[in-house]
C-alpha positions as CSV (number, residue, x, y, z in Angstrom):
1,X,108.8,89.0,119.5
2,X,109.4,88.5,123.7
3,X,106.4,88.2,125.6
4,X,105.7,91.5,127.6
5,X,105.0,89.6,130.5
6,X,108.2,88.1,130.8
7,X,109.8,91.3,130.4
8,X,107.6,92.5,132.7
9,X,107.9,89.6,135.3
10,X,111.8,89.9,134.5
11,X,111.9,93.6,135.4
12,X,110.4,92.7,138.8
13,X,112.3,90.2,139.9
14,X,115.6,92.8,139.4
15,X,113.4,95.1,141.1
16,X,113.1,92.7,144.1
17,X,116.6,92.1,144.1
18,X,117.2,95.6,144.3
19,X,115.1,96.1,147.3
20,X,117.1,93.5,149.2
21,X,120.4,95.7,148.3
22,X,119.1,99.1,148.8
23,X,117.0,98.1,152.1
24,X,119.7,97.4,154.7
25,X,121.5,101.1,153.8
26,X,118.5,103.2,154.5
27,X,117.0,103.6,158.0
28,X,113.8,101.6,159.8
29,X,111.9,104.9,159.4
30,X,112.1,104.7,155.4
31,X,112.9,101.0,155.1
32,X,109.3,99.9,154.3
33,X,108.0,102.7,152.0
34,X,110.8,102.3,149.6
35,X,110.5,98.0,149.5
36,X,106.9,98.5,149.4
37,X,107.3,101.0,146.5
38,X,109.8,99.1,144.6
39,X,107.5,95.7,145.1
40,X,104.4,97.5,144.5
41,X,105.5,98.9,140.8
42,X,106.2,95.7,138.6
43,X,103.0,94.4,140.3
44,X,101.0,97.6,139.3
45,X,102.2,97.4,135.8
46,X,101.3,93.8,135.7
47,X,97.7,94.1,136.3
48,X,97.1,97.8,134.4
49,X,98.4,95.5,131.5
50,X,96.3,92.3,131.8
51,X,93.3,94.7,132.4
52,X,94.5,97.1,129.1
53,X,95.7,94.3,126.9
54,X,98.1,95.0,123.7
55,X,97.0,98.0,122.1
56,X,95.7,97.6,118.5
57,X,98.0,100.3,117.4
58,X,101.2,98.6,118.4
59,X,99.9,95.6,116.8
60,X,102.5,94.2,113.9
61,X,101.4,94.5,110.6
62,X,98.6,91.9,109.0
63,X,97.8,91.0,105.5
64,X,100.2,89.7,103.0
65,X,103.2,92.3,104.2
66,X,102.8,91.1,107.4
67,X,103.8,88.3,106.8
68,X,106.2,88.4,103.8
69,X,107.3,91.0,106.7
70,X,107.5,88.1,109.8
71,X,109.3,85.6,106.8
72,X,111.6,88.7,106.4
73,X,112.9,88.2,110.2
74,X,113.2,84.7,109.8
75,X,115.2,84.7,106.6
76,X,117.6,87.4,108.3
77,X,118.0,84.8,111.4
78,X,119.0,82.4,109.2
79,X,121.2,84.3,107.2
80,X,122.8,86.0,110.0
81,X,122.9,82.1,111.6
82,X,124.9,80.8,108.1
83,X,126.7,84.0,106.8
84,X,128.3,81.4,104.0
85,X,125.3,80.5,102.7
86,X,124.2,82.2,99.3
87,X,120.9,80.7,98.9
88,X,120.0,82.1,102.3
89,X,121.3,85.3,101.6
90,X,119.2,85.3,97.7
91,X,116.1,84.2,99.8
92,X,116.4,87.4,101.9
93,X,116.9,89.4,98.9
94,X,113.7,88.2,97.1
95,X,111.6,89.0,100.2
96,X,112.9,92.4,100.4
97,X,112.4,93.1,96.8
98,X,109.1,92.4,96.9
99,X,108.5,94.5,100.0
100,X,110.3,97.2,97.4
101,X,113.3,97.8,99.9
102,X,115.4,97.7,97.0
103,X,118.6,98.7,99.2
104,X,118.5,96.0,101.7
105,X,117.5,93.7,98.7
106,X,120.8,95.0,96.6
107,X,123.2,94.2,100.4
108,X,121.5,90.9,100.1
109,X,121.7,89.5,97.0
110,X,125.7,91.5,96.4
111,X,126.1,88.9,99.7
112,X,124.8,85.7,98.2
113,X,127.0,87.2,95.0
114,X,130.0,87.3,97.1
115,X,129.9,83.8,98.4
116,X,128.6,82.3,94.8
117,X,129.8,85.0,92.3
118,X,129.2,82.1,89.4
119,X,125.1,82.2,89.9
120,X,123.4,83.5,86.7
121,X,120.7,83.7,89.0
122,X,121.8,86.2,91.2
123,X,123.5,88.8,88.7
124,X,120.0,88.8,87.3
125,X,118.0,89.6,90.0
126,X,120.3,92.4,91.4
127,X,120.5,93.3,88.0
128,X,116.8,93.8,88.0
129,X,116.7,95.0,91.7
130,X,119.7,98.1,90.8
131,X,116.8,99.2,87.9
132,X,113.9,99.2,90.1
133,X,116.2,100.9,92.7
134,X,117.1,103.6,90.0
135,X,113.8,105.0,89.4
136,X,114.7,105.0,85.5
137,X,113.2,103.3,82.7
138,X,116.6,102.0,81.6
139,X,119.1,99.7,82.9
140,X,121.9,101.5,85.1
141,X,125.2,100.4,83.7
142,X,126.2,97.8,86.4
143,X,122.8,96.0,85.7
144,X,123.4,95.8,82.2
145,X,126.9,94.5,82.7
146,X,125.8,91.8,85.1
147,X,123.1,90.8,82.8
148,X,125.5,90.4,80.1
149,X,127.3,88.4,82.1
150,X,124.3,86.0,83.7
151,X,123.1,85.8,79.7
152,X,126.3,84.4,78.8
153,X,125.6,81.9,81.6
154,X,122.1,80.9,80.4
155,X,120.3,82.9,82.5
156,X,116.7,83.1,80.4
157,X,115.8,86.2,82.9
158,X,118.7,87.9,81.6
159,X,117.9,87.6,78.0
160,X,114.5,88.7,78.5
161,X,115.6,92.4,80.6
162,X,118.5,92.9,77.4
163,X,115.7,92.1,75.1
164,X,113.1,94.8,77.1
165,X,116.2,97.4,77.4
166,X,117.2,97.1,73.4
167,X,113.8,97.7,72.6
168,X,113.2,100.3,75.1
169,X,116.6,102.0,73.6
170,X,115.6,101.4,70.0
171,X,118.2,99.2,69.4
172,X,116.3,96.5,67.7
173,X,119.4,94.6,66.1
174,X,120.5,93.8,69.9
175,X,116.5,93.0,70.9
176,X,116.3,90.4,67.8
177,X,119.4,88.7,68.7
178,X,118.5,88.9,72.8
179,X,114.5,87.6,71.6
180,X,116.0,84.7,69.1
181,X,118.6,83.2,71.9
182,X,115.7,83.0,74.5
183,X,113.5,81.7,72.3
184,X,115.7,78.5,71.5
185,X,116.2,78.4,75.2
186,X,112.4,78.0,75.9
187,X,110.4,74.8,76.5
188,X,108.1,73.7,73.8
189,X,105.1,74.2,76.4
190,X,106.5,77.7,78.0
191,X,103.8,79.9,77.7
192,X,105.5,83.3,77.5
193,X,106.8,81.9,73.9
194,X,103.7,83.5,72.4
195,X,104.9,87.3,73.4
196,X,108.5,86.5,72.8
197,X,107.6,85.8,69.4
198,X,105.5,89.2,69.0
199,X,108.4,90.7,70.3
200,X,111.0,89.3,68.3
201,X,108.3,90.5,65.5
202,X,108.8,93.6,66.8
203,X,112.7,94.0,66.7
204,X,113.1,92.3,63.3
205,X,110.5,95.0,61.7
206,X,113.0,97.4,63.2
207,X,110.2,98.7,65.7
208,X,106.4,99.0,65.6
209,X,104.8,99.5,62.4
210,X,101.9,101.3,63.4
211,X,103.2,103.7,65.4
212,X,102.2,102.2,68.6
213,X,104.3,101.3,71.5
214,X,107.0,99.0,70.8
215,X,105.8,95.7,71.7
216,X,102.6,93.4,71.8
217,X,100.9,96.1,73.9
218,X,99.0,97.9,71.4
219,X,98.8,102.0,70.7
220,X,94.8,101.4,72.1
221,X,96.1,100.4,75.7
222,X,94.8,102.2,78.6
223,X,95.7,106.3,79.4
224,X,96.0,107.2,83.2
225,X,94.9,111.0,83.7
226,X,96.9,112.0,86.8
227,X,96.6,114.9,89.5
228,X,99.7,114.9,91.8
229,X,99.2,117.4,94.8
230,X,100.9,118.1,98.2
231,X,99.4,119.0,101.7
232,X,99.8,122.6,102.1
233,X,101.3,121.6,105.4
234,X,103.5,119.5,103.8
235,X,104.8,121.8,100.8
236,X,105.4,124.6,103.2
237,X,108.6,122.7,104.9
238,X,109.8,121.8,101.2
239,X,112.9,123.7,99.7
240,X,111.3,123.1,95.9
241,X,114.7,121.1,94.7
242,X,113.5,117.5,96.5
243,X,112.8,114.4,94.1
244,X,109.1,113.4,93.6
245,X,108.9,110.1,92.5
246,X,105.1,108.8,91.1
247,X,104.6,105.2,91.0
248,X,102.2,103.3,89.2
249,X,101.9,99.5,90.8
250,X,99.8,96.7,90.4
251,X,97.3,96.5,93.5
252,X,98.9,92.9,94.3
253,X,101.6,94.6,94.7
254,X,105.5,94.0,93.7
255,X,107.6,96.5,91.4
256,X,106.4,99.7,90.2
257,X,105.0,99.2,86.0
258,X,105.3,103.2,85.5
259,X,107.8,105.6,87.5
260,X,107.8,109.7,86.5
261,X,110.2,111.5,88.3
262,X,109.5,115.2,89.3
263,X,111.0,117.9,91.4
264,X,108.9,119.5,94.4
265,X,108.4,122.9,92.8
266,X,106.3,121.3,90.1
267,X,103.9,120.5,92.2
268,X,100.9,120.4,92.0
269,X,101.1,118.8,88.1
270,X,98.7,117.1,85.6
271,X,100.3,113.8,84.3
272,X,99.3,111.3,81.6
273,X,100.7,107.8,81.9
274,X,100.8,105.3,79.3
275,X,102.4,101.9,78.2
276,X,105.1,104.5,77.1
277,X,106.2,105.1,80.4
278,X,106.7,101.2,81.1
279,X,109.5,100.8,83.2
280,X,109.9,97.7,81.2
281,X,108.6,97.0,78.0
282,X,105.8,94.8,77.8
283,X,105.1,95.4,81.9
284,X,103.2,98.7,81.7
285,X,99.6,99.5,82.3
286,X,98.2,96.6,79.7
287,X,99.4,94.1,81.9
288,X,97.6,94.6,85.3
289,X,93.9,94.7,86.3
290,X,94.2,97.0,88.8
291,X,96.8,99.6,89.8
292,X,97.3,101.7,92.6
293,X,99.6,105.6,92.7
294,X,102.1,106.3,95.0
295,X,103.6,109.6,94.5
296,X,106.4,110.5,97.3
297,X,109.1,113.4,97.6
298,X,112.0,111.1,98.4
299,X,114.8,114.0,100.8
300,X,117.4,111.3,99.8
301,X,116.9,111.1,95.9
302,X,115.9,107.6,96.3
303,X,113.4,105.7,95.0
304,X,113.3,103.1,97.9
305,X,110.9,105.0,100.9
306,X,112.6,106.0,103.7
307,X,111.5,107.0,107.3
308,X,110.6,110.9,106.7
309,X,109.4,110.8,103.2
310,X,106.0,112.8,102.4
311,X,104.2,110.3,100.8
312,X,100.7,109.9,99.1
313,X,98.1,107.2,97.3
314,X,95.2,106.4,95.4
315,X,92.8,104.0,96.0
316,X,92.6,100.8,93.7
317,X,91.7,101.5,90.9
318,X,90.6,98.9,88.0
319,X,92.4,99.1,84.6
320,X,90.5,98.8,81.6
321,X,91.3,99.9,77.7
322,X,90.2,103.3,78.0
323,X,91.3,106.0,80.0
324,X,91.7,106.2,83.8
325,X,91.3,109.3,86.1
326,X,92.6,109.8,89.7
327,X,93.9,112.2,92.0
328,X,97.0,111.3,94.5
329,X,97.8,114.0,97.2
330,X,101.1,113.4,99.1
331,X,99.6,114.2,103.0
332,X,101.5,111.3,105.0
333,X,105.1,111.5,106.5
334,X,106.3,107.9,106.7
């Protein structure tokens, strides 16, 4: 970011200049108020700002999205500095997906794919970037396609998504034969082989066999008991047709495990969330220690946040086997 004392100090030195110009067309009577005045301001603002200093609430943001945010600007640079070069675009696009700016993710990595449209890589991870984008538990049709597509290529990402969607579609014929290829493709020493295998179980049993979830998660896994409300405030500038989306994240962050999508006139609700409502098989509320809830009406139907969204949150809360309760109200405009 500039410095605000060279801006500052730049400001003045126009102003000084400007004195020079305006003081020969104005007479002797008014000549010295107005250079005095013009000097007088950028020195003023000078010193009310060494004495102030930078406000703590214009400070830039701290933590770990301050600086995935700070990398963000850099990668951008770079990108914008190259415009040919794919990796630097698909850099830019993983940063931005794990900020969950799932559209400027998608322009980034659709770049990359335009320069390199051969990189399994690439289809995968806007593949995976259009779902989380979607808000749906299953792959939109373009991200299935370009999976197919990166699979084909070897992509071992790409095998695993098809395997999660079959399963998540009941289609357990197209889950064994997505499990059994990534399987030969593993390393010997890979340790995801282990749930692969479960899962692969899974699809050849033609589902779960105990009524449980479908996967290594078991029917015992952890319940969230959730209470989505709304600011009065808030509610009373709503038209009742908006999208609600709920979110249920690991604290660490990154992509949302469990997504419900609501309209604003069910509000205020009482949800129960599950390993069911995975947005992915096998990523659902078993496989985090702690979560947090984000529940947000979304005035474009998105799921990526926007500047105007109502939004709300829970605390962090720690996930064990039994069953979880919490409260989210949506009382924030972003």
């Amino acid at each position: 970011m500039t410095n605000p004392i060279f801006l500052l100090a730049a400001a003045g030195a126009v102003l000084v200049a400007l004195a020079f110009v305006i003081a020969p067309l104005v007479g002797n009577r008014h000549r010295a108020t107005i250079i005095g005045t013009i000097l007088l301001v950028p020195v003023a603002t000078l010193a009310f700002y060494a004495w102030v200093g930078t406000p703590e609430a214009i400070d830039p943001e701290t933590g770990e999205t301050g600086e995935i945010r700070s990398a963000v600007t850099d990668l951008a640079r770079n990108a914008m500095r190259e415009p040919d070069n794919a990796e630097n675009w698909a850099r830019l696009g993983l940063a931005y997906k794990s900020l969950e700016e799932f559209a400027s993710a998608e322009h980034a990595f659709r770049r990359a794919l335009y320069i390199d449209g051969s990189a399994a890589f690439l289809k995968a991870e806007l593949a995976e970037t259009l779902l989380y984008a979607s808000g749906e538990r299953q792959l939109p049709e373009e991200a299935r396609r370009l999976l197919e597509e990166a699979a084909t290529e070897g992509s071992q990402k790409a095998l695993w998504l098809l395997g999660l969607d079959a399963i998540q579609r009941e289609d357990y014929t197209a889950a064994e034969t997505r499990f059994e290829r990534l399987l030969a493709r593993l390393p010997g020493d890979s340790n995801v082989r282990g749930t692969v295998r479960q899962y692969l179980e899974t699809s050849r049993a033609g589902g779960p066999t105990d009524g449980s979830q479908s996967g290594p998660e078991s029917a015992e896994g952890p319940t969230l008991s959730l209470a989505v409300t709304i600011e009065e405030t808030l509610a009373e500038r709503l038209e009742g047709d908006e999208t609600v989306f709920v979110a249920v994240r690991r604290a660490a962050g990154g992509p949302p495990l469990a997504v419900r999508r609501l309209r604003a006139d069910q509000l205020p609700i009482d949800l129960t969330i599950d390993d069911d409502d995975a947005m992915m098989a096998g990523s659902g509320l078993s496989s985090a220690d702690s979560v947090v809830v984000v529940a947000r009406v979304s005035f474009s139907g998105d799921a990526t946040p926007a500047k105007g969204d109502f939004e709300g949150r829970t605390d962090i809360l720690p996930v064990d086997r039994g069953e979880l309760t919490a409260e989210v109200t949506i009382d924030q405009v972003r």
